[in-house]
ZAMARLO-204335 format. One record per residue (C-alpha): residue number from 0; residue in three letters; y, z, x. Coordinates in nm, 4 decimals, always signed. Example, Ala and Ser with C-alpha at 12.3 -4.5 7.8 and 13.67 -1.06 7.14 Angstrom:
2
  resi  resn        yy        zz        xx
     0   ala   -0.4500   +0.7800   +1.2300
     1   ser   -0.1060   +0.7140   +1.3670
END
This chain:
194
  resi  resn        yy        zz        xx
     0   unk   -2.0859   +0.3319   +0.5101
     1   unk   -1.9808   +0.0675   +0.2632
     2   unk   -2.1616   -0.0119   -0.0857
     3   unk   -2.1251   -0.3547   -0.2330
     4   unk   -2.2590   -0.2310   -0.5990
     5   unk   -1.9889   -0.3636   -0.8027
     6   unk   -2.0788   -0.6942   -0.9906
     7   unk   -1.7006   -0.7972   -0.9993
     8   unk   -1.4989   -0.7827   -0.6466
     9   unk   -1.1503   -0.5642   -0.7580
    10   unk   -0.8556   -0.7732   -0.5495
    11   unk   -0.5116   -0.7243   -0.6405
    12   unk   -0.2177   -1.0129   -0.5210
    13   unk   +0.0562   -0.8219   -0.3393
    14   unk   +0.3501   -0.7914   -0.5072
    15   unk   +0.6801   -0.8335   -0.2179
    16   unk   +0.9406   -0.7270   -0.4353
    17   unk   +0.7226   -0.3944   -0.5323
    18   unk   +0.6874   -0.3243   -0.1781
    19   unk   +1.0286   -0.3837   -0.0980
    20   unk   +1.1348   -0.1430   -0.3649
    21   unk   +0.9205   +0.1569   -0.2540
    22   unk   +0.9943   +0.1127   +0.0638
    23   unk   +1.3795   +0.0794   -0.0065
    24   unk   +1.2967   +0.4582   -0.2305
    25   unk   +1.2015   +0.5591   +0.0799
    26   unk   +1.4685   +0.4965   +0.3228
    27   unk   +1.7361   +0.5514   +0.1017
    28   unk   +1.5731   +0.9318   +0.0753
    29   unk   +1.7029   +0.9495   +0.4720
    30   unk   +2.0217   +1.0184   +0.5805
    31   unk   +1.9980   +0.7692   +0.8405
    32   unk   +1.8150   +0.5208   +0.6140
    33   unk   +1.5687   +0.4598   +0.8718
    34   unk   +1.2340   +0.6153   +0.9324
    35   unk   +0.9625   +0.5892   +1.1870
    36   unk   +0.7745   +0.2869   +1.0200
    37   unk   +0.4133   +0.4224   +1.1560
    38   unk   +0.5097   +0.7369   +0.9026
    39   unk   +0.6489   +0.4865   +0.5980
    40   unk   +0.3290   +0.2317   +0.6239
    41   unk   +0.1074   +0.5474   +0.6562
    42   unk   +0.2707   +0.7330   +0.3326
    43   unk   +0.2978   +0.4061   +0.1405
    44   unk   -0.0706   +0.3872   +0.2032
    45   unk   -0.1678   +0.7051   +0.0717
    46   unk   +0.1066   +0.6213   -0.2611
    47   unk   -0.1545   +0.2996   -0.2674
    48   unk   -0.4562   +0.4951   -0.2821
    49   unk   -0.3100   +0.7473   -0.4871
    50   unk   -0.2409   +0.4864   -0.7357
    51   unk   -0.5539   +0.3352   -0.7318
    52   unk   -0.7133   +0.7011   -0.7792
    53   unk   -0.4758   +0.7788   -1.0985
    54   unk   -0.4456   +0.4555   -1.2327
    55   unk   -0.6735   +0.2020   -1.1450
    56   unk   -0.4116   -0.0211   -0.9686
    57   unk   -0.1726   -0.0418   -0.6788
    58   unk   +0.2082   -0.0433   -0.6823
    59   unk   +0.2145   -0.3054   -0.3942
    60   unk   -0.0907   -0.4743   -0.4563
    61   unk   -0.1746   -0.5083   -0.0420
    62   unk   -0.4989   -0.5197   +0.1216
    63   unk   -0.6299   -0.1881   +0.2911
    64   unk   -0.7503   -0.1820   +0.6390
    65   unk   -0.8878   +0.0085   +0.9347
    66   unk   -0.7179   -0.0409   +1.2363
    67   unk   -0.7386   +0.2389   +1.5451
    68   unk   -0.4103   +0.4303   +1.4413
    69   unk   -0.5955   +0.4544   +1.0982
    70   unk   -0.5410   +0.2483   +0.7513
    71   unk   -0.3035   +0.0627   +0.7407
    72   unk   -0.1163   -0.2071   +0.4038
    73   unk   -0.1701   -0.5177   +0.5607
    74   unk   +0.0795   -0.7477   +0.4616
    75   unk   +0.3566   -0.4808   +0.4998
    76   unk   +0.2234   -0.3582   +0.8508
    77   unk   +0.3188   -0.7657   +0.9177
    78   unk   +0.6264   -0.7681   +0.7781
    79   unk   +0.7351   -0.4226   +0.9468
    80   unk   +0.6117   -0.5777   +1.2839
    81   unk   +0.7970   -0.9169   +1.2222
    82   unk   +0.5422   -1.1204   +1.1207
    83   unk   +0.6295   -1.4952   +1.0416
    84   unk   +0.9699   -1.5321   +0.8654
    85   unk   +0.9156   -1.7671   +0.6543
    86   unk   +0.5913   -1.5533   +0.4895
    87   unk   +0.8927   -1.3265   +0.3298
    88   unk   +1.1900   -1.4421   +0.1097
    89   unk   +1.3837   -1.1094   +0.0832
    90   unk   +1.1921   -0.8629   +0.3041
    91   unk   +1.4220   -0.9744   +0.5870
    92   unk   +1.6822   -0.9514   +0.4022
    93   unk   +1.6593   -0.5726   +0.3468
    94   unk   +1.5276   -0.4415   +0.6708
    95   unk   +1.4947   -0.4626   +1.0077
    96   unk   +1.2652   -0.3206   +1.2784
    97   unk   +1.4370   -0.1469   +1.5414
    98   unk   +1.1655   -0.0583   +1.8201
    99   unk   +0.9698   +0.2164   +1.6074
   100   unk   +1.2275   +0.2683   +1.3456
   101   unk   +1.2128   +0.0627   +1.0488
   102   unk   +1.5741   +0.0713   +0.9034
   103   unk   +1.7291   -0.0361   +0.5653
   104   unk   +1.9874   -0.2709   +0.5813
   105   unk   +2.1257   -0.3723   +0.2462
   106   unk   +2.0286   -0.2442   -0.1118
   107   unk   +1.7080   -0.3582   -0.2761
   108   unk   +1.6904   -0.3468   -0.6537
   109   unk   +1.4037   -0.0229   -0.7622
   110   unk   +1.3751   -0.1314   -1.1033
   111   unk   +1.0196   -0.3237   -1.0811
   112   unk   +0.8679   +0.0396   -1.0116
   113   unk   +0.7911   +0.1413   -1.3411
   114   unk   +0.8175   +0.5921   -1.3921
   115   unk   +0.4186   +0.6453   -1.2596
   116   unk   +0.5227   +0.4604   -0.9479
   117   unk   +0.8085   +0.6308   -0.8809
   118   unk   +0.6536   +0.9814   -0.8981
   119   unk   +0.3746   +0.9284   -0.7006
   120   unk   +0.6343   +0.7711   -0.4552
   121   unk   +0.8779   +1.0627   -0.4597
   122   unk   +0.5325   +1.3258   -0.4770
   123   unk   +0.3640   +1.1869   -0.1567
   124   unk   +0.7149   +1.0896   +0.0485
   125   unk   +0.8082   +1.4645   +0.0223
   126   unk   +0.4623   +1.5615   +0.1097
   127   unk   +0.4735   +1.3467   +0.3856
   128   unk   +0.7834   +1.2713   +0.5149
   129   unk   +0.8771   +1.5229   +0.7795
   130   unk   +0.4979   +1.4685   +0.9325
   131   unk   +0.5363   +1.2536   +1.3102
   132   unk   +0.3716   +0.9501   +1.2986
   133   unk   +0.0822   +1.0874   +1.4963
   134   unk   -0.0113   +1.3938   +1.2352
   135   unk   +0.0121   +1.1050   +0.9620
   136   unk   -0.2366   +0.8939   +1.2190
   137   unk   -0.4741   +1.1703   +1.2466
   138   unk   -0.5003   +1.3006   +0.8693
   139   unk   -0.5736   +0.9527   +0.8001
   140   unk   -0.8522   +0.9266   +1.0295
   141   unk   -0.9982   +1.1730   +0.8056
   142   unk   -0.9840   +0.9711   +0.4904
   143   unk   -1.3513   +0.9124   +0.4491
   144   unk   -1.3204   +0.5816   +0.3775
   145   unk   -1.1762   +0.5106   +0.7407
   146   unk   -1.3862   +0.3403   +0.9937
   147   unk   -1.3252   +0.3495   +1.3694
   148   unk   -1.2511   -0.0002   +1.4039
   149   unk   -1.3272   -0.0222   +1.7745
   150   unk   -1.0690   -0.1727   +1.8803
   151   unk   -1.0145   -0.4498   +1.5885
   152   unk   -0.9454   -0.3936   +1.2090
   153   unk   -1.2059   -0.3924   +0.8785
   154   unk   -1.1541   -0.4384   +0.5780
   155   unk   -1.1083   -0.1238   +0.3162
   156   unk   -1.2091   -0.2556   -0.0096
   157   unk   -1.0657   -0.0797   -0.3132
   158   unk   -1.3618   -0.0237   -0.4492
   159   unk   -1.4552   +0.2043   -0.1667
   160   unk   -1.1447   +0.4384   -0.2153
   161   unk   -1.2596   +0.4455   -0.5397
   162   unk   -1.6218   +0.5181   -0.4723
   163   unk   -1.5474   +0.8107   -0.2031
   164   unk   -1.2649   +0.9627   -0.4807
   165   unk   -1.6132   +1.0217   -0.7118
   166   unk   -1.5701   +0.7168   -0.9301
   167   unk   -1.9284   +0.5539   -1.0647
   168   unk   -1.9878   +0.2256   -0.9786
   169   unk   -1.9624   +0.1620   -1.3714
   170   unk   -1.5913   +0.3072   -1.3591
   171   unk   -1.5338   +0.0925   -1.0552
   172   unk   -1.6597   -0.2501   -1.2298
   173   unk   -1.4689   -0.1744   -1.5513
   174   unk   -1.1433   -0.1581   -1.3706
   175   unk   -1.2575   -0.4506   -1.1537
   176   unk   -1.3119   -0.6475   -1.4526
   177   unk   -0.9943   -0.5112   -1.6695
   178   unk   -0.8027   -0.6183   -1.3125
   179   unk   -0.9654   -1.0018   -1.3483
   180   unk   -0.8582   -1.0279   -1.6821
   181   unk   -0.5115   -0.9307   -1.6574
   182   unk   -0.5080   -1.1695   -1.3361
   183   unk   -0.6501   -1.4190   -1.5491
   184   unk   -0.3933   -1.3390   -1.8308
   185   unk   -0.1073   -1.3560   -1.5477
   186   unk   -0.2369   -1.6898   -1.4905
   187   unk   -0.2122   -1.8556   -1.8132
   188   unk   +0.1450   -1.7355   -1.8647
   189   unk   +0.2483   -1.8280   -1.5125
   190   unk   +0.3458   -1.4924   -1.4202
   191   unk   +0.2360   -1.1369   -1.2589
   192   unk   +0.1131   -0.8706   -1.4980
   193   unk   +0.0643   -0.5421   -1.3392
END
């Protein structure tokens, strides 16, 4: 069941080069550098959430979903899948989706993940990584803030991880409004502040 009790939506701009870089962490922790990209959208989801828990933001800054096989990072779930080309500047440049195998293909530079990021990256890949896609699938499913989609995909808004992690709704709109300000701050310099 979704609540709508925070006064200030919390929305976060996805950040490509951020999820290019965790991703890249990931497959370069393969010998193969190439992983089942069910398992890497899956484990960069919980790294999301886990984020959000810890720190009140994302690494990648993508929108949450439900979608049958679970939730899912939007805007990387369309880039894995080969979404429109000309949406990405460098993601395509990196990678490449080989049936269910999403595989690196040249270097991408890590050093936008600041230390926080790159623990709970390392913590949750090594947690996570030798799962199949399908254990991944169903351990998500019982994420509570999961819905059976039927079929189609809703939206998972951030402040429901928060909410079902045992944050207050006054927690929730502090961040939300600490998150509009640096947006708004980003915005008057021209830039992204994390």
């Amino acid at each position: 069941m979704r609540h709508h009790g925070s006064a200030r939506p919390l929305r976060f701009r996805f950040d490509e080069p951020k999820a290019i870089a965790a991703v890249h962490h990931f497959l370069t922790k393969t010998d193969a550098k190439k992983h089942n990209y069910f398992a890497v959208i899956k484990i960069l989801y919980l790294c999301e959430r886990e984020s959000l828990s810890r720190y009140g933001t994302t690494i990648c800054g993508d929108a949450f979903f439900s979608l049958p096989h679970g939730p899912i990072l939007s805007n990387v779930m369309s880039l894995v899948r080969g979404g429109s080309r000309r949406d990405s500047t460098r993601w395509y440049d990196h990678f490449r989706t080989d049936g269910y195998d999403l595989e690196l293909v040249a270097e991408a530079a890590e050093d936008v993940l600041c230390e926080a990021e790159l623990e709970i990256l390392d913590e949750l890949w090594v947690e996570n990584c030798g799962k199949p896609w399908h254990v991944l699938r169903d351990e998500t499913h019982l994420l509570p803030e999961w819905e059976d989609p039927q079929g189609s995909n809703i939206p998972i808004p951030p402040e429901e991880i928060l909410r079902v992690q045992g944050y207050s709704e006054e927690d929730i709109d502090r961040i939300a409004s600490e998150r509009f300000e640096q947006d708004r701050f980003s915005a008057i310099l021209g830039g992204s502040v994390a």
